[in-house]
N, C-alpha and C positions, 0 to 999 in steps of 0.2 A: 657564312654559316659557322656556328659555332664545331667544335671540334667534337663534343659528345654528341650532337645531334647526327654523326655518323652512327651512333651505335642503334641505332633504328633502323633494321637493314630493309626497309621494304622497297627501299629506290635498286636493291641487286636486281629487281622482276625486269626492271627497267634494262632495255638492251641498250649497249654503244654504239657509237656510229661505226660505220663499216671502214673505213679509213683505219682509225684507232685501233678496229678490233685486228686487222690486218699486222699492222705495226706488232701488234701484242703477241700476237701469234708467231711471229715471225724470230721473235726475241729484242728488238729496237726500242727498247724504253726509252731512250732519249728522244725518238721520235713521238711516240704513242703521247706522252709528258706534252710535248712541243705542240704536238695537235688540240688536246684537249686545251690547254691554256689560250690557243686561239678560239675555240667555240665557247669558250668561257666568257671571252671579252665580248664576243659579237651581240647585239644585242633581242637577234634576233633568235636564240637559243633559249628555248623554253626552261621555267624555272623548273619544270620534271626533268628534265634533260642535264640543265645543271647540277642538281644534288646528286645525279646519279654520275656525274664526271666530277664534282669535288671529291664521290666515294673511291671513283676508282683509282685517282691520284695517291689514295691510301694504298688502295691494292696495290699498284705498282709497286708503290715502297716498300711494300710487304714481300712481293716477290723478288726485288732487289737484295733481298738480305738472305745472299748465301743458302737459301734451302737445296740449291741446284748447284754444289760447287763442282761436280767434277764433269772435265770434257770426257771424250770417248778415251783419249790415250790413257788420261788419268785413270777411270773407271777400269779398262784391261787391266794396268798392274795389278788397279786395288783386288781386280778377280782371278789374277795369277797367284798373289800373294795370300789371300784367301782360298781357295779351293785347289786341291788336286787335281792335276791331269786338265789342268782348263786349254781350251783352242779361241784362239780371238775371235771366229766365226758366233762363238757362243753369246756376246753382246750382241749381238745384231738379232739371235735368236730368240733371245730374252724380250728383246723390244716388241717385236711379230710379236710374239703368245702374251702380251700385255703384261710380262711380270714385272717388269723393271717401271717406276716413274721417271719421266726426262720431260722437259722443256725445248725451246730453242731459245738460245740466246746469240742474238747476231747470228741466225741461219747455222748454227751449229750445235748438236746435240750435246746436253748437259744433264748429268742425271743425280737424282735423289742423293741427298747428304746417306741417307738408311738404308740405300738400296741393297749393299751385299748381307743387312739384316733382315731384308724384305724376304732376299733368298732363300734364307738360312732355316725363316718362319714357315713359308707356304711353299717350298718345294722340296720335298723328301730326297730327289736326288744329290740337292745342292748342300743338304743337310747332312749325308753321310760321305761329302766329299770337304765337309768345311775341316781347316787342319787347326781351328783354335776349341780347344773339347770343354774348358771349360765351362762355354753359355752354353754348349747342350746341355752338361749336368743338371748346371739348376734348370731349363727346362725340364730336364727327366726330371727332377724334384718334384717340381708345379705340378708336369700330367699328373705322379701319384698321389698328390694330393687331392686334387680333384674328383679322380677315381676313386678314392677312397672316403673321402665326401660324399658323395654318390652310394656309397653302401651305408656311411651312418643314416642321412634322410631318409631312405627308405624303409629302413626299418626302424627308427626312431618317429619318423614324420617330423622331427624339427630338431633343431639344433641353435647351441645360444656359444658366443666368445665374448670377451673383455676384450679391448684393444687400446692401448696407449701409442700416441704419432705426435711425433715432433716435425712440424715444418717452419718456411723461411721464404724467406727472399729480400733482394738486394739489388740493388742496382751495379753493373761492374764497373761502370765509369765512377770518374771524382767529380759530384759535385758541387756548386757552390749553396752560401744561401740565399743569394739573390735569385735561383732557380726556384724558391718554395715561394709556398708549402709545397709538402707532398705528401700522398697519401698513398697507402698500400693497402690490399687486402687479402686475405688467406681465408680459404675455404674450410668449414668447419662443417662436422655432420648433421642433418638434418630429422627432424622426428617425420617420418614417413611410414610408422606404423610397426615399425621392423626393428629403431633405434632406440634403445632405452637410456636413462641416467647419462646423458651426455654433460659433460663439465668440462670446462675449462681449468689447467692445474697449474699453468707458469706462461706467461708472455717476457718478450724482450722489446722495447719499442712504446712510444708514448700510444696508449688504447683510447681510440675515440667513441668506438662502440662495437659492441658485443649484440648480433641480431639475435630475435629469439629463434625459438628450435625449429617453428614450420616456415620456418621464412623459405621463398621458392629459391631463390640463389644461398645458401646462408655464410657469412662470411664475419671474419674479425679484421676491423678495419683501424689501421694505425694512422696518424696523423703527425706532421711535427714539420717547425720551420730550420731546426738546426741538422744540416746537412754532413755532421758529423755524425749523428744518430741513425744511420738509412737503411740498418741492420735488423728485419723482423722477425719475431719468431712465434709460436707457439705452442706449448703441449696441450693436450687435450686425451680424453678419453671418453670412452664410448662400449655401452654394448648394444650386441645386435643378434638379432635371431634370423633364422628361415626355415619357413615351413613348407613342407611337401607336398606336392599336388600332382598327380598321375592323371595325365591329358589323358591321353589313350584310351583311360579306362573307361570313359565316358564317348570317345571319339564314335562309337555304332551306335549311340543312343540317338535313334530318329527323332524321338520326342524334342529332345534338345533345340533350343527355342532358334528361332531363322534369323528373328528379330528383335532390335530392343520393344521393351512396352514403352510406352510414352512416357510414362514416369522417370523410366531410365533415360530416355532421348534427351529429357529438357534436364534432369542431372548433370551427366555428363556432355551436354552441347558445347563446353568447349572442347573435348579430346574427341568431338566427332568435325573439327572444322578443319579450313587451311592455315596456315597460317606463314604468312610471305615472308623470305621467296624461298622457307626449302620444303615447307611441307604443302604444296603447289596439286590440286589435283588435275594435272596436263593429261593432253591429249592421250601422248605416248603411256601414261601410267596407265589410264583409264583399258586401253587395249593392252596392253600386259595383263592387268587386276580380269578381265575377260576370258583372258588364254587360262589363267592360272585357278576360277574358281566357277561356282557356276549358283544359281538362282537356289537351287534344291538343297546346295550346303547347309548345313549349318555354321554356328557362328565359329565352333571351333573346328570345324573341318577348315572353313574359310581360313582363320587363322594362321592353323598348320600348312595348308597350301602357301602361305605367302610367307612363314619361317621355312618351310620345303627352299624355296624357289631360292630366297637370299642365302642361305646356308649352302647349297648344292651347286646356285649358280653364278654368287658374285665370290670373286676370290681375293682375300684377305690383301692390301695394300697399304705401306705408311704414306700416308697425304703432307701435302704441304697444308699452310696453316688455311681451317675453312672459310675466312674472310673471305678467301682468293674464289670460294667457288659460289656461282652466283644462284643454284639450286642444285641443292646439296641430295634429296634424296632422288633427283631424274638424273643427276654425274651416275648415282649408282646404280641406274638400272639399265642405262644406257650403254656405262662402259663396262661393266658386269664387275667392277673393283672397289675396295674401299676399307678403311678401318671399321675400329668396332663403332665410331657415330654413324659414320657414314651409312652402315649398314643399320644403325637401329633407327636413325631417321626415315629409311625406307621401307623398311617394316612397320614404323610407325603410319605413314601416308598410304601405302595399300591398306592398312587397317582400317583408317579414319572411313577410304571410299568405299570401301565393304561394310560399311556400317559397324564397327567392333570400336569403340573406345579405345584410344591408346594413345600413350605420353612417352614423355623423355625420361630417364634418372640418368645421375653420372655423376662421376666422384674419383674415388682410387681404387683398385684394387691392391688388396692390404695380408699377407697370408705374412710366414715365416721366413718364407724364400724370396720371395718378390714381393715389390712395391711399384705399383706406375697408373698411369690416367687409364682410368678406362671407364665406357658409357656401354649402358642397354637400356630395353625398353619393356613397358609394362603396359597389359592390354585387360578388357572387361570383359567376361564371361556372366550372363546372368547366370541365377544360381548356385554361381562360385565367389564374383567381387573379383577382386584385382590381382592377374598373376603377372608371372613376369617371362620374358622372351630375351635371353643374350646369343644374339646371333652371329656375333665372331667369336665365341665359346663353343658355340653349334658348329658353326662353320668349321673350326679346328677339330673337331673332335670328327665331324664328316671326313675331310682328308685323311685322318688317320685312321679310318676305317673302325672307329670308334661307337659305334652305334646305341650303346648303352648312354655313351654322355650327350652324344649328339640330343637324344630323345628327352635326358634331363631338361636341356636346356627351354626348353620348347616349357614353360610353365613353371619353371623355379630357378631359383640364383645358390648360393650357398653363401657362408658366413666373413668371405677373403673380401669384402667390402667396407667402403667409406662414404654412404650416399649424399652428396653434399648440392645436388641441383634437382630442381621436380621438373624443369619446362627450360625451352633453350628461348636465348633473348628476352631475359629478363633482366630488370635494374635493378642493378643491389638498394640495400637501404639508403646505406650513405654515399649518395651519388657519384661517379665520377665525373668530370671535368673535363677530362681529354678523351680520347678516340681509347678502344677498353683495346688491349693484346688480344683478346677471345671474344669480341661481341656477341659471341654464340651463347658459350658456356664458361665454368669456371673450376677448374680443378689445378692448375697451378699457382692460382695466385693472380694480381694484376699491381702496376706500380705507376704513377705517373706526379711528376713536376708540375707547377704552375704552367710551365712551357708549353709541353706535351706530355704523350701519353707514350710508354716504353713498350717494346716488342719482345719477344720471349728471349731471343738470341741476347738482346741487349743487360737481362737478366740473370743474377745466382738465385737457382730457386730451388729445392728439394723436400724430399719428405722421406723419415724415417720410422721403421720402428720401434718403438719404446718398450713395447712388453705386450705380447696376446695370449692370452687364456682362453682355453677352453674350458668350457662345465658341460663334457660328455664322457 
């Protein structure tokens, strides 16, 4: 099998064999490897069977690369040295109340490269024991902005920014040019209704193409054989607006339609379907989507019921990369944890089976203070057209007893964005070749060799800001 034909993830539906999954479980990759390669050879291992064990030979690899570096003893110092007044019992407690991510590796607990930022993010207590004060400022920064975002929308109903961003990427190794071609790509902002005058203003890197604005991934792709050159870049600029929409206000309108008309139905019948393996409408979701809404709703009660439930009830989690998870939105309803995809894929999938249209976007989030990946999701309302739902926005603003931004979130975004993807699992233009970093989605970038295809850790990849403006 060729090596992009892994980026087709619909063989994840597909289970392992129970041997393997054991192995896997356990922490024994060398074994888990050892297995698959025998049911590989056999010839009585069915070709579904196969694709889905050449996939997971990726995943494994994927999982081998250090996202899990610290054992328990290391993890204690790191949480001695971090937090005041810490008790070693406290690891142990972390794991019970789900906050911490670990593995086993060779029968021994190993936990998240992010975890003491996992802390720091989703537990208030851990937050005003943490003894390095400078990440809470620029947090405290971020909340205020926010918050105060929140007062212009509302009394403006929209708001518009300029923004200039410089990003990159690189490979950290040296190497030759018997490994090319190679091809890179960087994710550039998308026309989605919201992003105006987007232009490209300086590259570094031979440019093979420039997609245009609605493209569903949109990306600039560099190409070149001299292995001296490996160094990408881009500026770009962009504005963007957001407009305000008050759910609530409408939330007691009985009239408020139950269902699509048919016109809406065969419109949007793709963002009313599954789409394998993470937007899956299983057993388990179906009796959650039951507990959480009821026949007499409406479409945005329904809605709100199912932003309620993932804001309130799954708690905010940095993930290892989501290749590794084989349905991404039942991980999150299952283990009640998850980032901000994680969460918007599950919001997205109670939508779809409630009958409510809803997609993917995701990109960066882009303000003054901060810069980093971030995804939410956007859903249909007849009589309104397409709003939007950021539910680890929600989520955070919930824990902080925030209830004004919580509420925002629930039908609007605000202007700290770079929306650069419409739908997860899609092929850029100019195809890749090897197995993609992200087969999901695309907001860092992706780089690969004639050889193969490179992993995130294997990568220098950033983005900065250039200069944003407001016009309020």
């Amino acid at each position: 099998m060729k090596a992009s034909e892994l980026n087709e993830l619909s063989y994840l539906s597909v289970p392992i064999p129970e041997d393997i999954q054991r192995a896997k479980d356990y922490g024994d990759i060398s074994l888990a490897k050892k297995l698959i390669a025998h049911k590989l050879n056999k010839s009585q291992t069915s070709a579904t069977l196969k694709r889905r064990l050449e996939g997971e030979l990726a995943i494994l690899t994927v999982l081998e690369a250090n996202q899990y570096p610290f054992d328990e003893q290391e993890a204690c110092r790191l949480m001695e040295e971090a937090f005041e007044n810490f008790e070693p019992q406290e690891l142990e407690d972390i794991v019970v109340s789900a906050d911490v991510e670990w593995i086993y590796h060779e029968g021994q607990k190993y936990y998240h490269r992010r975890f003491i930022e996992n802390l720091v993010k989703t537990r208030r207590d851990y937050y005003e024991r943490y003894r390095f004060e400078e990440g809470n400022t620029i947090d405290n920064e971020r909340q205020t902005e926010l918050d105060d975002n929140i007062v212009v929308m509302k009394k403006a109903k929209k708001r518009r920014a300029r923004i200039q961003l410089k990003q990159s990427i690189a490979p950290k190794e040296r190497l030759t040019n018997e490994e090319g071609p190679f091809l890179a790509h960087l994710p550039l902002p998308r026309a989605n209704g919201h992003v105006k005058q987007s232009k490209v203003i300086a590259t570094k890197g031979n440019v093979q193409h420039i997609d245009q604005e609605d493209a569903i991934q949109r990306t600039i792709a560099f190409q070149t054989s001299d292995a001296s050159e490996l160094s990408f870049e881009v500026i770009h600029e962009y504005e963007i607006e957001a407009v305000y929409h008050d759910l609530f206000a409408i939330m007691e309108e009985k009239d408020f339609p139950k269902t699509l008309t048919e016109e809406e139905q065969q419109r949007y019948h793709a963002e009313l379907q599954e789409k394998s393996p993470h937007i899956m409408f299983t057993e388990f979701l179906r009796t959650l989507l039951a507990e959480l809404t009821t026949a007499e709703m409406t479409l945005v009660e329904k809605a709100f019921k199912i932003y309620e439930f993932v804001t309130t009830q799954v708690n905010y989690s940095f993930m290892r990369e989501y290749y590794t998870i084989p349905n991404i939105s039942e991980y999150c309803a299952m283990n009640q944890k998850g980032d901000c995809g994680v969460q918007a894929l599950l919001f997205i999938t109670l939508c779809r089976m409630a009958g409510i249209p809803a997609k993917w976007e995701s990109g960066l989030y882009v303000s003054e203070y901060t810069q980093g990946c971030h995804d939410w999701a956007k859903f249909y309302l007849p009589t309104i057209g397409w709003v939007y739902a950021d539910a680890s926005f929600g989520g955070s603003a919930y824990r902080g007893g925030n209830e004004t931004r919580w509420k925002y979130y629930f039908g609007n975004l605000d202007i700290f964005r770079m929306p650069a993807n419409d739908d997860i699992q899609a092929a850029f233009t100019v195809n890749k070749k090897q197995l993609r970093g992200d087969p999901i989605d695309n907001q860092r970038g992706e780089f690969e060799s004639a050889i193969r295809g490179y992993r995130y850790n294997e990568l220098d990849w950033g983005f900065s800001l250039v200069s944003f403006e407001l016009f309020d």
